[in-house]
Each structure stands twice: as C-alpha cells, then as structure tokens.
GUBALO-355674 format. One record per residue: residue number from 1; residue in three letters; chain; x negated, y negated, z of N, C-alpha, C in turn. Coordinates in steps of 0.001 Angstrom, whole numbers. Layout:
BEGIN
     i    aa   ch      n.px      n.py      n.pz     ca.px     ca.py     ca.pz      c.px      c.py      c.pz
   NUM   ALA    A         X         Y         Z         X         Y         Z         X         Y         Z
...
//
This chain:
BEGIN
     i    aa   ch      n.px      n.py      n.pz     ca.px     ca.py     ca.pz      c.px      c.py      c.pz
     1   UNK    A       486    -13963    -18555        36    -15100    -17743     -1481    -15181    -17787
     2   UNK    A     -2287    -16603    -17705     -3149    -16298    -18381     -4366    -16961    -16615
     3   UNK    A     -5394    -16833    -16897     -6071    -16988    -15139     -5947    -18551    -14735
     4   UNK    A     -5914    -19247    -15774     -5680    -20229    -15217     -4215    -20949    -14872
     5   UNK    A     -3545    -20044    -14832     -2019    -20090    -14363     -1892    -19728    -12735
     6   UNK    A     -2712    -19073    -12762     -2691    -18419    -11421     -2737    -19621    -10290
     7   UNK    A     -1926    -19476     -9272     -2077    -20522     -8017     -3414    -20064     -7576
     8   UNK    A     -4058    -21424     -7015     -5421    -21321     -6618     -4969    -20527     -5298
     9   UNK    A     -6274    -19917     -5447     -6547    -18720     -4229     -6553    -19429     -2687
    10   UNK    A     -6599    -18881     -1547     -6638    -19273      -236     -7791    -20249      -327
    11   UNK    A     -7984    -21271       850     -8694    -22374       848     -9749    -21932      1306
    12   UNK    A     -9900    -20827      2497    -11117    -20042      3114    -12085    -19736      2292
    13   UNK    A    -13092    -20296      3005    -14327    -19458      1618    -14903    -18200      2501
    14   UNK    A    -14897    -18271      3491    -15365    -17079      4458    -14485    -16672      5596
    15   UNK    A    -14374    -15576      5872    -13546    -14957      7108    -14298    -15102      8288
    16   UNK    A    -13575    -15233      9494    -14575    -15633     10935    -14011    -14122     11223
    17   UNK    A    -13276    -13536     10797    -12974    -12189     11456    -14626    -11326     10662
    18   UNK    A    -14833     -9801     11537    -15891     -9281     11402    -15305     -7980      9914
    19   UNK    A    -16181     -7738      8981    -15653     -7097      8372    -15302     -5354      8359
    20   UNK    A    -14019     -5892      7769    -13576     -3812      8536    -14204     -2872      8265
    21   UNK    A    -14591     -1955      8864    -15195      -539      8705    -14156       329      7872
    22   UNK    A    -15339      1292      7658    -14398      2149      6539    -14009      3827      7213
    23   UNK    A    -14150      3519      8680    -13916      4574      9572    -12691      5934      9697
    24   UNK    A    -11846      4861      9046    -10497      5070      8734     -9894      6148      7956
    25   UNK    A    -11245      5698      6629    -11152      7443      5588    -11119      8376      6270
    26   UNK    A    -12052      8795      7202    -12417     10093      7914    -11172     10946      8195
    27   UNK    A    -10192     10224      8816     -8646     10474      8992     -7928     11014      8269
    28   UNK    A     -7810     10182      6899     -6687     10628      5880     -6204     12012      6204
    29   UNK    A     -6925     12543      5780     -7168     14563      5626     -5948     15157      7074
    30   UNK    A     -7088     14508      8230     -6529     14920      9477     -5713     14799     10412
    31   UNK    A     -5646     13149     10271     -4768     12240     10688     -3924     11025     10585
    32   UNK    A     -3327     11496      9267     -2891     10113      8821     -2307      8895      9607
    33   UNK    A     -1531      9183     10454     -1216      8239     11530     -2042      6872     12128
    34   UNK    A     -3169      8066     12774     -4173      7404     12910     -5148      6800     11801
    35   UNK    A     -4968      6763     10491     -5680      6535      9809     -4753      5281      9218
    36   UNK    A     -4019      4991      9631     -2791      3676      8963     -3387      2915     10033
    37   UNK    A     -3306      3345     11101     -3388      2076     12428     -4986      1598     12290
    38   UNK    A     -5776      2561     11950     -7312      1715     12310     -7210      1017     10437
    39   UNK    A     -6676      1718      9490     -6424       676      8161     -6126      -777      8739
    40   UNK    A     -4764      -995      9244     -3946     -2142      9477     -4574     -3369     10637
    41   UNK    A     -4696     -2420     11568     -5614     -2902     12510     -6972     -3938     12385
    42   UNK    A     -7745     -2821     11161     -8962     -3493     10826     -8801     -4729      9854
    43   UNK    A     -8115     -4728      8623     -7616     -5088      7862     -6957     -6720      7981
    44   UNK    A     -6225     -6289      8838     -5259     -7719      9338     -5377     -8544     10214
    45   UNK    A     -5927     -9605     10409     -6276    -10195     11749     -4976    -10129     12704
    46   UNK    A     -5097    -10464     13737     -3928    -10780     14866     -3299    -12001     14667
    47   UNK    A     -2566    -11970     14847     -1264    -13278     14517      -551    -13818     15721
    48   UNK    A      -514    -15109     15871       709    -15589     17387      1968    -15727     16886
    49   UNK    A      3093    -14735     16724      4365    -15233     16326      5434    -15022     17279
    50   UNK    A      6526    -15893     17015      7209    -15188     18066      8624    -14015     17887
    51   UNK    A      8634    -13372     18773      9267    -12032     18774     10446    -11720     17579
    52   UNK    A     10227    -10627     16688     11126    -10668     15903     12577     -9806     16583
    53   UNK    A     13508    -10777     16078     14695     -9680     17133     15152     -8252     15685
    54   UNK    A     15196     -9086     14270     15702     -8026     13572     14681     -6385     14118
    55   UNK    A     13501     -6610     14524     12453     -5711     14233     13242     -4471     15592
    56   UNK    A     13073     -3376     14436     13983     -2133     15676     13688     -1677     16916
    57   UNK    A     14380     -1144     17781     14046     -1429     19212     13678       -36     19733
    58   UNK    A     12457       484     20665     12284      1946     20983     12611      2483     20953
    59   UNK    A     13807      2624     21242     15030      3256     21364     15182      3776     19709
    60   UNK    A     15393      2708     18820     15861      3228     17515     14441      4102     16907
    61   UNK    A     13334      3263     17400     12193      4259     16669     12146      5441     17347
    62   UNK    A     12182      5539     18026     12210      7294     18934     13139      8223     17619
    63   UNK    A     14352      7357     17234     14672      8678     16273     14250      8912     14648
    64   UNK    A     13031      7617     14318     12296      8152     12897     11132      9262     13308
    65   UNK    A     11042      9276     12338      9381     10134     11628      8568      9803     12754
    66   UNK    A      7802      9985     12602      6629      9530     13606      5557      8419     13020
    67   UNK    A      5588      8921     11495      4830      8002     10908      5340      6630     10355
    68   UNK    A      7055      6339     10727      7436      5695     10196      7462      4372     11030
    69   UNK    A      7945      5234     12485      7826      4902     13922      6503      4163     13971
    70   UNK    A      5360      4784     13424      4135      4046     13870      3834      2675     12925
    71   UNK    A      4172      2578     11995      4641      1872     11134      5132       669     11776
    72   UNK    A      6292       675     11803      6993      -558     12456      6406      -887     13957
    73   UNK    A      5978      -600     14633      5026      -639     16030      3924     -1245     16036
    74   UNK    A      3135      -722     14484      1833     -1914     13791      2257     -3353     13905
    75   UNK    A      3844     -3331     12883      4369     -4542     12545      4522     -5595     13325
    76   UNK    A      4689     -5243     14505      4851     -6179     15715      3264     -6622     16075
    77   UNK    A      2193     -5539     15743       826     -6480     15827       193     -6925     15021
    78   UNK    A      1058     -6782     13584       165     -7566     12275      1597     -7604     11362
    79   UNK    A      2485     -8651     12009      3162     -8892     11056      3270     -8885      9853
    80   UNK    A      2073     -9107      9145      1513     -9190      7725      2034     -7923      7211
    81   UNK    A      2099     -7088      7427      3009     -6151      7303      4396     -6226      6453
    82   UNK    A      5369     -7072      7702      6337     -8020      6653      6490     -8387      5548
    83   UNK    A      5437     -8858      5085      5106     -9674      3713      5056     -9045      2854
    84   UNK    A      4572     -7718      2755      4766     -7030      1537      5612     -7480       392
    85   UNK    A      5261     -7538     -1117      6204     -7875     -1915      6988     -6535     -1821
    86   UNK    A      6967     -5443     -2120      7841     -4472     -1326      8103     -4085      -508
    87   UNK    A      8859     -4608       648      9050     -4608      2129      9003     -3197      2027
    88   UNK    A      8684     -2554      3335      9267     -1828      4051     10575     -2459      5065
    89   UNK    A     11915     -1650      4636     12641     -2382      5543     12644     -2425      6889
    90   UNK    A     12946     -3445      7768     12804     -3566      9378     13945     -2742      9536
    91   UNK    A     14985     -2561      9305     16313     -1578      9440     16347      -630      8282
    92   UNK    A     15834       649      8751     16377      1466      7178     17557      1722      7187
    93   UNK    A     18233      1602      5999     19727      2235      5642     20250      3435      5259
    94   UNK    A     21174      3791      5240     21516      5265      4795     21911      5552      3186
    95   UNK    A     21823      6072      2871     22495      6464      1243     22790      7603      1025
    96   UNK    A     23596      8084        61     24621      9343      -133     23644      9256     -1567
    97   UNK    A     23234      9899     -2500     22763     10354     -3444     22858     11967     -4057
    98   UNK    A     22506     11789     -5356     22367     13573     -5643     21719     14096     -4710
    99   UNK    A     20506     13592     -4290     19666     15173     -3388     20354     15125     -1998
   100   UNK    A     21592     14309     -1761     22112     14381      -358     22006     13010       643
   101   UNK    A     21935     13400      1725     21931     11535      2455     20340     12015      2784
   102   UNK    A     20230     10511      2390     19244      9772      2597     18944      8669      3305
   103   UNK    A     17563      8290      3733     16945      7024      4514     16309      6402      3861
   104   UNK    A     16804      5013      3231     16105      4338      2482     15424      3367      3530
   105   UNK    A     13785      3211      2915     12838      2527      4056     12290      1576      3735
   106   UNK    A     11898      1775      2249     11479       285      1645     11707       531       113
   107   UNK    A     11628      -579      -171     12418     -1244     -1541     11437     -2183     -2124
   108   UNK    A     11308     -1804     -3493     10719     -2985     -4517     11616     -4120     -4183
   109   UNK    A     10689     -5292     -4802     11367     -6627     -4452     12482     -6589     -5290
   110   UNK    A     12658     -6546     -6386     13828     -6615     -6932     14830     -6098     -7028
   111   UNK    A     15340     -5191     -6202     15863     -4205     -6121     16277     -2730     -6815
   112   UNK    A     15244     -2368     -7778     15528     -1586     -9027     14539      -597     -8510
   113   UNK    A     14103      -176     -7265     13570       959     -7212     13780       725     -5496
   114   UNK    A     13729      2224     -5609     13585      2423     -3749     12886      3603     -3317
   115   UNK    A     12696      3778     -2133     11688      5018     -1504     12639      5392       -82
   116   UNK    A     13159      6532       -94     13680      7238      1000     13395      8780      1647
   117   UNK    A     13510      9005      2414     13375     10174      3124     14651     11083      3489
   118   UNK    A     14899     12335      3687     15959     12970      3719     16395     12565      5084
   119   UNK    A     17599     12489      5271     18326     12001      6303     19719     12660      6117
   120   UNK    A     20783     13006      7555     19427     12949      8952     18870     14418      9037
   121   UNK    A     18164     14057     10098     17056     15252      9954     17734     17183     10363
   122   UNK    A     17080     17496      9487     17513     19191      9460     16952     19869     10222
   123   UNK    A     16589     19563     11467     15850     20537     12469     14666     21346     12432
   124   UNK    A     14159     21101     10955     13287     21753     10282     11809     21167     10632
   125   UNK    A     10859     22021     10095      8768     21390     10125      9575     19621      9774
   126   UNK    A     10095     19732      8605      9984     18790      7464     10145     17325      8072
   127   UNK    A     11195     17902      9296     11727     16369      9891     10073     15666     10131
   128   UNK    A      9486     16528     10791      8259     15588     11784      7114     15216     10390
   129   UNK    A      7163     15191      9136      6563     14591      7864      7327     14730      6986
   130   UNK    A      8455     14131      6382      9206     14548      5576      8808     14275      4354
   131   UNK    A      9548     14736      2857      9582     13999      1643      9746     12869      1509
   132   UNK    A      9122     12258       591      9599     10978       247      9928     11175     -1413
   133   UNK    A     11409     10248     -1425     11667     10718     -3194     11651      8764     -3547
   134   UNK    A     11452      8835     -4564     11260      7313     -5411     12510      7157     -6325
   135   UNK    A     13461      5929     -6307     14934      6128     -6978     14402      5267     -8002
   136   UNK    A     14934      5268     -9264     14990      4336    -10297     15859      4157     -9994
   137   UNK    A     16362      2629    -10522     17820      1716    -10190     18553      2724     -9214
   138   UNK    A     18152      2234     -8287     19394      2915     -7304     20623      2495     -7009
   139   UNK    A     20702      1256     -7430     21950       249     -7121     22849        -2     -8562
   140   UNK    A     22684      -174     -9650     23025      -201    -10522     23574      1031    -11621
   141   UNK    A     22699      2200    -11728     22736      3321    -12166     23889      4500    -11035
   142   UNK    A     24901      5260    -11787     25995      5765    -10672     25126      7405    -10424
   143   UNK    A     24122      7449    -10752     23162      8938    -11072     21782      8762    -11336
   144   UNK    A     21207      7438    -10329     20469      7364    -10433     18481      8361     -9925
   145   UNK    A     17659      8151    -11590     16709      9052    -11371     15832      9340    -10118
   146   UNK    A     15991     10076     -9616     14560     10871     -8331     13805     11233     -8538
   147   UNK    A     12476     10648     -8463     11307     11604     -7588     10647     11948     -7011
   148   UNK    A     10414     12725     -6701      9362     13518     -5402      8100     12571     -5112
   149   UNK    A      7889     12241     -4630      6697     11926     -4210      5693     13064     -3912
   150   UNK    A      4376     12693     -4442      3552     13907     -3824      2496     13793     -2375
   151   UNK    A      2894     13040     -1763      2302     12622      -478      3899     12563       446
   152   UNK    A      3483     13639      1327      4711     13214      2610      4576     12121      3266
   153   UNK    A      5260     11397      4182      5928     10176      4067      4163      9764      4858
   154   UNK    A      3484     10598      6123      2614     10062      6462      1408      9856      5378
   155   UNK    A      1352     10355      4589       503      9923      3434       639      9368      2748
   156   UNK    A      2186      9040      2382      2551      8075      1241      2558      6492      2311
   157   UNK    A      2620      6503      3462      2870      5180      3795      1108      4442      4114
   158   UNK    A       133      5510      4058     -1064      5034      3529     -1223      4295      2371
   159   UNK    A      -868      4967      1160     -1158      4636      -256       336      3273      -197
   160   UNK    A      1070      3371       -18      1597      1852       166      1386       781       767
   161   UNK    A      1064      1063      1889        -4       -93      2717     -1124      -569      1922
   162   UNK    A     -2043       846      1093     -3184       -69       275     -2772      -676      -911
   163   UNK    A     -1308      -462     -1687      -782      -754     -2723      -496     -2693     -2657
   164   UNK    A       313     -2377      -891       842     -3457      -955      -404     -4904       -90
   165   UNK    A     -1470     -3827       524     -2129     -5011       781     -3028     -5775      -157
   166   UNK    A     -3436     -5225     -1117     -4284     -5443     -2364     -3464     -6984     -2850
   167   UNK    A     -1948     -6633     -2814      -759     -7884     -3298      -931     -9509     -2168
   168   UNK    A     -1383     -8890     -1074      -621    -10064       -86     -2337    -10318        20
   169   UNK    A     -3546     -9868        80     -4736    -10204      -109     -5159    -11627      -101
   170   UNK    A     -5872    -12392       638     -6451    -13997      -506     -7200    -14543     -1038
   171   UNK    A     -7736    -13055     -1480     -8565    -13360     -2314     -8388    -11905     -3453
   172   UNK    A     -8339    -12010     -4747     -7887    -10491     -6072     -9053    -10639     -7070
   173   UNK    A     -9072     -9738     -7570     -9489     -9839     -8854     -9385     -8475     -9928
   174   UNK    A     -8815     -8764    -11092     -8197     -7704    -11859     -8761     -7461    -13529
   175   UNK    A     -9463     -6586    -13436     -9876     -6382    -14904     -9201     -5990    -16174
   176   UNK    A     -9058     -6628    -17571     -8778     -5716    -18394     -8851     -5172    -18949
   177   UNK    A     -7748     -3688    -19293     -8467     -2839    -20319    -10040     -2588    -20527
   178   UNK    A    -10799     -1756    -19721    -11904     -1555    -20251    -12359      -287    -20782
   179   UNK    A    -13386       369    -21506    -14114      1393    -21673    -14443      2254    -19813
   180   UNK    A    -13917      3358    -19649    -14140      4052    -18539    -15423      3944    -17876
   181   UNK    A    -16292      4179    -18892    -17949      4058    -18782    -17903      3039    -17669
   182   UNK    A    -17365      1689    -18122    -18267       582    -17132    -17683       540    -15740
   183   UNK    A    -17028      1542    -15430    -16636      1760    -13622    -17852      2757    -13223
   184   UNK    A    -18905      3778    -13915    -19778      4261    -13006    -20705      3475    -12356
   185   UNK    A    -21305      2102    -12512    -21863      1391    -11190    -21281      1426     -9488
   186   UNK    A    -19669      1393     -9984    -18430      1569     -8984    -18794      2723     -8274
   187   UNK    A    -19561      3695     -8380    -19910      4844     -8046    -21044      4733     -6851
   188   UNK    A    -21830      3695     -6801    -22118      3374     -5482    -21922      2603     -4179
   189   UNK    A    -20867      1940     -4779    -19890      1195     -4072    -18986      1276     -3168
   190   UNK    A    -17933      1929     -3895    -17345      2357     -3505    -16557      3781     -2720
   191   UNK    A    -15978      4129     -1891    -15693      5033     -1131    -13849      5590     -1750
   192   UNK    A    -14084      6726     -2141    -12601      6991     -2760    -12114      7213     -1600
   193   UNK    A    -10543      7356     -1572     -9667      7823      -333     -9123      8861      -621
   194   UNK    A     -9395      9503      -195     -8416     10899      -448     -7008     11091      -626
   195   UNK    A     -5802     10346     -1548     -4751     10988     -1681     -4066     11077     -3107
   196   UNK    A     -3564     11351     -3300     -3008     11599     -4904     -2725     10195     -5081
   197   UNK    A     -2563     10051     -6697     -2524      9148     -7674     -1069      8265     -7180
   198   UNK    A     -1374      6751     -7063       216      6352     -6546       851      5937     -8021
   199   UNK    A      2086      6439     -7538      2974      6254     -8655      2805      6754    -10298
   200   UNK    A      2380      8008    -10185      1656      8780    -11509      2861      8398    -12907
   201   UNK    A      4052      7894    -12926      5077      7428    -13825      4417      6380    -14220
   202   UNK    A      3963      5229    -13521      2978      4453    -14084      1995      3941    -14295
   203   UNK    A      1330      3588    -13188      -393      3584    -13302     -1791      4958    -12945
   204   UNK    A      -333      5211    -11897     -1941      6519    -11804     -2839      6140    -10546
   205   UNK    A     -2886      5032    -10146     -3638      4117     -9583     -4211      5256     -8702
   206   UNK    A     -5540      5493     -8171     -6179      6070     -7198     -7051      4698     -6230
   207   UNK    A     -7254      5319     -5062     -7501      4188     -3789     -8818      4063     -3685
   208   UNK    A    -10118      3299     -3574    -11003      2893     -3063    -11482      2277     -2021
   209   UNK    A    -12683      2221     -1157    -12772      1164      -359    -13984       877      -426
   210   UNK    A    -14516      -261       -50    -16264      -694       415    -15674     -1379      1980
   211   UNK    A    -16758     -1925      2332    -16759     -3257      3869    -15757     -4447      2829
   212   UNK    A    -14654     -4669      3606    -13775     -5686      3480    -13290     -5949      2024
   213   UNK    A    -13694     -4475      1533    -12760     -4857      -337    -12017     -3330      -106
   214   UNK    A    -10810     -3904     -1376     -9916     -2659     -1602    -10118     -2328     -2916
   215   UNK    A    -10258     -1119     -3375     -9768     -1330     -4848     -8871        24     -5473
   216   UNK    A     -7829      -612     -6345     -7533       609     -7057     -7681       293     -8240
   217   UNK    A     -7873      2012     -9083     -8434      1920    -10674     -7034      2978    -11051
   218   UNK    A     -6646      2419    -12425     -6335      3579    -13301     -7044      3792    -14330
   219   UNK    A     -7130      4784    -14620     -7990      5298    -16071     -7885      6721    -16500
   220   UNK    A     -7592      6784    -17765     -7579      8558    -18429     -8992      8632    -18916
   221   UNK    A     -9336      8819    -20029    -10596      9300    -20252    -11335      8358    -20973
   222   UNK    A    -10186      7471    -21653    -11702      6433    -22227    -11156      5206    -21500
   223   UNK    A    -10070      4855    -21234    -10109      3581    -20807     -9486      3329    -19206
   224   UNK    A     -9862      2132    -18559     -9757      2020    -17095     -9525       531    -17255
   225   UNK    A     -8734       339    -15806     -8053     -1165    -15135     -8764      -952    -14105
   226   UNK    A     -8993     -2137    -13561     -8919     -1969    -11500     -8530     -3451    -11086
   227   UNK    A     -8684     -2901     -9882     -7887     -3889     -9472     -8701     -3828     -7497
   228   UNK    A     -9246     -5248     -7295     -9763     -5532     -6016     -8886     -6548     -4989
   229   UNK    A     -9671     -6568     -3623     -8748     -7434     -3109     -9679     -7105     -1964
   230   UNK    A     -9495     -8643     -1725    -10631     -8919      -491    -10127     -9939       647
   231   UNK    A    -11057    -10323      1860    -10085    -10591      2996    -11423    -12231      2916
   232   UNK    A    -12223    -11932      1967    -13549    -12626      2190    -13898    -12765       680
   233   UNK    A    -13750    -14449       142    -14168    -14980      -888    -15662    -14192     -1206
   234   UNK    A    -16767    -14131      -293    -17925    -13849      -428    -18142    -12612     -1101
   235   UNK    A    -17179    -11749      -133    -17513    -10516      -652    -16800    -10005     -2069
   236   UNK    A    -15684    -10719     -2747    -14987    -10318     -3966    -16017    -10986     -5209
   237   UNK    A    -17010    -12260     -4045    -17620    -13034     -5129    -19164    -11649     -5773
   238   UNK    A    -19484    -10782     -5041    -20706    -10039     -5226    -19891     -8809     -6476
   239   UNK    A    -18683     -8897     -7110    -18198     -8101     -8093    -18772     -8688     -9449
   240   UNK    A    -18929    -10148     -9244    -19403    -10751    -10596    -20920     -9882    -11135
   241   UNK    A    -21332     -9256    -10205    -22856     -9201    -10722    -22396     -7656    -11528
   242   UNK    A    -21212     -7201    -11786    -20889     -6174    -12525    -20222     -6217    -13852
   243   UNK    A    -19968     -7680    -13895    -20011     -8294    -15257    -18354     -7668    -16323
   244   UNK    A    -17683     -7896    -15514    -15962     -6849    -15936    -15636     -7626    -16539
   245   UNK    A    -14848     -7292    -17382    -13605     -8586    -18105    -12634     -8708    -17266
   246   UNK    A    -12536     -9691    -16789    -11820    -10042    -15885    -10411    -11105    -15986
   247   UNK    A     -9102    -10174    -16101     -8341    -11346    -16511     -7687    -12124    -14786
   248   UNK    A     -8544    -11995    -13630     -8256    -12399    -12305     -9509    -12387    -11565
   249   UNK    A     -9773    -13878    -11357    -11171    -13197    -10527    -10813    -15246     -9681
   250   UNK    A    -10923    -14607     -7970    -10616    -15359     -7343    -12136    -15466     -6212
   251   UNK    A    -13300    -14962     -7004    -14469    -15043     -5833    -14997    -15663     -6638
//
C-alpha cells in the first residue's frame, strides 16, 4: 500500500489536551501497574460515554490478576482502550490447550493468534503475575503452537498497550528499511522503556518515548524500521527535520 492510499489522518492539527509526561517510565522496573495507569491516563483524553454493560463487573474483576483487573478499570475511564485492533477481551474465555486450561484475554483481530494466562489459578506466587503464552492459530490448528512470553502478564500488558496505541494513534508515521546508523540522532530524543523485545518471532520491536510521541524500532545490526505515533500533528510534524524514508508520515 502505497502513502497515498492511506485515509487522511485526523482533522486536528493540534491537541487542546496538555502533553503527557514521561513519568511513567520510572515505574516499569517497580511498578508496572502503576506504570499502565499514569501510561493510559496520560495518553488518552477522557471520554463522555455511556455505561458499558458487556464491561465486567467488581465482582468478576476481584477474581483476575491484578494487572488485568487494573486493565479493564482504566477501560471504563479511557474507553479508547476498546479500540484496539487487538482487543483485549471485555470477557476473557476459558480454553483447554496442551499447556492445560487457560484464560484467553485478548486476541489479534483476525482471529489467528491469541494471548492467555494459566487458568484457574494454582495457589501459587504465579497467580498474582502470571505467564502469558502467545497461540498461533488457536482456532483452526487441533495442536496449536505456544509461546512463552517473556514479560509476565503485568509487563506484557504494558508493551501491548504501547503496541496497540501506536495503531489507534491520529496521527503515525513509519519508516522504511533503513541503514541502523540513521536512528543515532534518535538517541537524544528519545527515552527507551525498559522491557523486552515485543513479539521477538517477528519484529523485535523495542519501546520508546519523548513528550506526546511513541515509538517503536526494530533493527539487527545494519538495518532498522520505526515506527511513531503521536496524539499532536505538531509534534510528529518536528520528525521531518530527521529526514527518514518515510513510507507514512501523517505530520
């Protein structure tokens, strides 16, 4: 698809919201929990909608994760949440699989991959941060592939939140294929996040942040992608002065 295919970007040329702090990193390490809510929080403006009934009721969150729990509790103050092209589901479901029953929580849009947690819980540390395993075709395949995730669920539902907000963003911009070299300017810019590589099967992608941009890069040793996403035309527009090949650029 080529950039001028692309649906024109949001009509906003500037955000009246103030731009988010990057306070949030400090957390990762210590507190991931807390480090999703001041993400989402900062990130997402407030919304007037009215009450979702599918959305699960105290009662049902009292018996997830804690981080999963906090999760859906955001959702009710930044719906945007919802939107994800890979939901997190508002009801997780159960599944019988090789590694045993499972809690499936969210799902690629198309249904050919999923992300679950061991279910139900074994009385164990593990319940209060559990694994998260990643299914290839889970629905189609009678043995379908697992794997581990290397972030427990409160860390992995960081790196999906920045995965999936980069997507629902309105303002992107995406480089291609370049020489590694031309991301060290990126080096004063930007603020890495501390967690392993999402989805190392295929991109590798590691997390960035500045004031009101996201970015993730993959790259091995000579060559690099990235990929931005901003809440503020203005600020995705100050990437041009870094001169990328850009097969997406919406500032």
């Amino acid at each position: 698809m080529t950039l001028s295919s692309w649906p024109s970007p949001h009509a906003v040329t500037s955000s009246t919201e103030p731009v988010p702090s990057l306070d949030w990193i400090d957390h990762v390490d210590t507190d991931p929990i807390r480090a999703l809510e001041m993400l989402v929080l900062g990130w997402y403006p407030a919304e007037e909608v009215e009450p979702n009934l599918e959305a699960p009721t105290d009662e049902e969150l009292a018996g997830l994760p804690p981080s999963l729990a906090a999760f859906h509790r955001l959702a009710r103050l930044r719906p945007a949440l919802h939107r994800f092209s890979n939901p997190v589901l508002e009801q997780p479901r159960r599944a019988e699989r090789s590694r045993g029953g499972l809690l499936v929580f969210a799902v690629e849009n198309q249904g050919c991959r999923d992300w679950s947690i061991p279910w139900p819980p074994q009385g164990g540390p593990a319940d209060v941060d559990p694994p998260v395993w990643f299914t290839e075709d889970p629905y189609g395949d009678d043995d379908p592939e697992m794997i581990l995730e290397a972030e427990p669920l409160s860390r992995f539902l960081l790196q999906f939140t920045l995965d999936q907000a980069s997507g629902i963003a309105p303002f992107n911009a995406w480089t291609y294929v370049m020489p590694v070299e031309r991301l060290e300017p990126l080096s004063h810019l930007l603020r890495p996040v501390p967690l392993a590589p999402w989805l190392p099967t295929y991109g590798s992608d590691l997390f960035y942040a500045a004031p009101g941009l996201l970015a993730s890069i993959s790259a091995d040793e000579t060559e690099a992608t990235a990929v931005f996403a901003a809440r503020d035309r203005e600020v995705l527009a100050s990437l041009r002065a870094y001169d990328f090949p850009w097969s997406r650029f919406d500032g």
